[in-house]
C-alpha positions in Angstrom: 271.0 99.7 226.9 270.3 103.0 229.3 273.5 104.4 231.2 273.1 107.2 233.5 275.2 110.1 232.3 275.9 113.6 233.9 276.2 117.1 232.2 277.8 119.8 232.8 279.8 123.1 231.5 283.2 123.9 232.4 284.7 127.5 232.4 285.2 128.1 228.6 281.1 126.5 228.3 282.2 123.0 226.7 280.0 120.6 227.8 281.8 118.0 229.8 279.5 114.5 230.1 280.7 111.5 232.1 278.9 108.2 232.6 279.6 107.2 236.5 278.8 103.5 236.0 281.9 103.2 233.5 284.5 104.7 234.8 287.0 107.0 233.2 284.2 107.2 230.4 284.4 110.8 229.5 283.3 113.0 227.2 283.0 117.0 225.9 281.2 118.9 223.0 281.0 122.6 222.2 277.3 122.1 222.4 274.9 120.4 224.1 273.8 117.9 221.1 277.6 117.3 220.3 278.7 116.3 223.8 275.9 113.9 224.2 276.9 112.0 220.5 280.6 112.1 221.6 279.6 110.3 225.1 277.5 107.5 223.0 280.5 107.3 221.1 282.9 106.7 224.2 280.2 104.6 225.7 280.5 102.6 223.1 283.7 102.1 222.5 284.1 101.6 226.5 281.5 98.4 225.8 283.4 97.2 223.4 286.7 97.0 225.0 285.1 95.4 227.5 283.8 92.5 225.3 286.9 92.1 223.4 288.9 91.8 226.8 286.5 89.3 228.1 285.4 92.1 231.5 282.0 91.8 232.7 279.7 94.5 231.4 277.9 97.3 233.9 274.3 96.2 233.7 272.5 99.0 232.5 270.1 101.4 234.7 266.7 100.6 235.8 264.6 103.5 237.0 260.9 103.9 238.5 259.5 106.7 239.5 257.2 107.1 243.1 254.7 109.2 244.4 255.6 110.8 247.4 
């Protein structure tokens, strides 16, 4: 499954990633690679908490892409 996730740095340059579609689902790393295998971690995780609590799981995204 594809979930939409945002990067950014904060101050100190840890990269802060959240996915909007799962909300509370955040994450950091002190580099670029790490903060995107610690928010597939808490994506994760975040699924499966949902499965074992019986919630309904986000769909994940579909994108297309248009000429303008």
């Amino acid at each position: 499954m594809m979930y939409r996730i945002v990067i950014g740095q904060d101050e100190d340059g840890i990269y802060v990633v959240e996915c909007p579609t799962l909300p509370g689902c955040i994450s950091q790393g002190k580099t670029r690679e790490e903060a995107l295998q610690n928010i597939k971690d808490a994506i994760h995780g975040y699924l499966e908490s949902l499965q074992k609590h019986n919630e309904p799981i986000p769909p994940p995204i579909s994108e297309e892409v248009v000429e303008v």
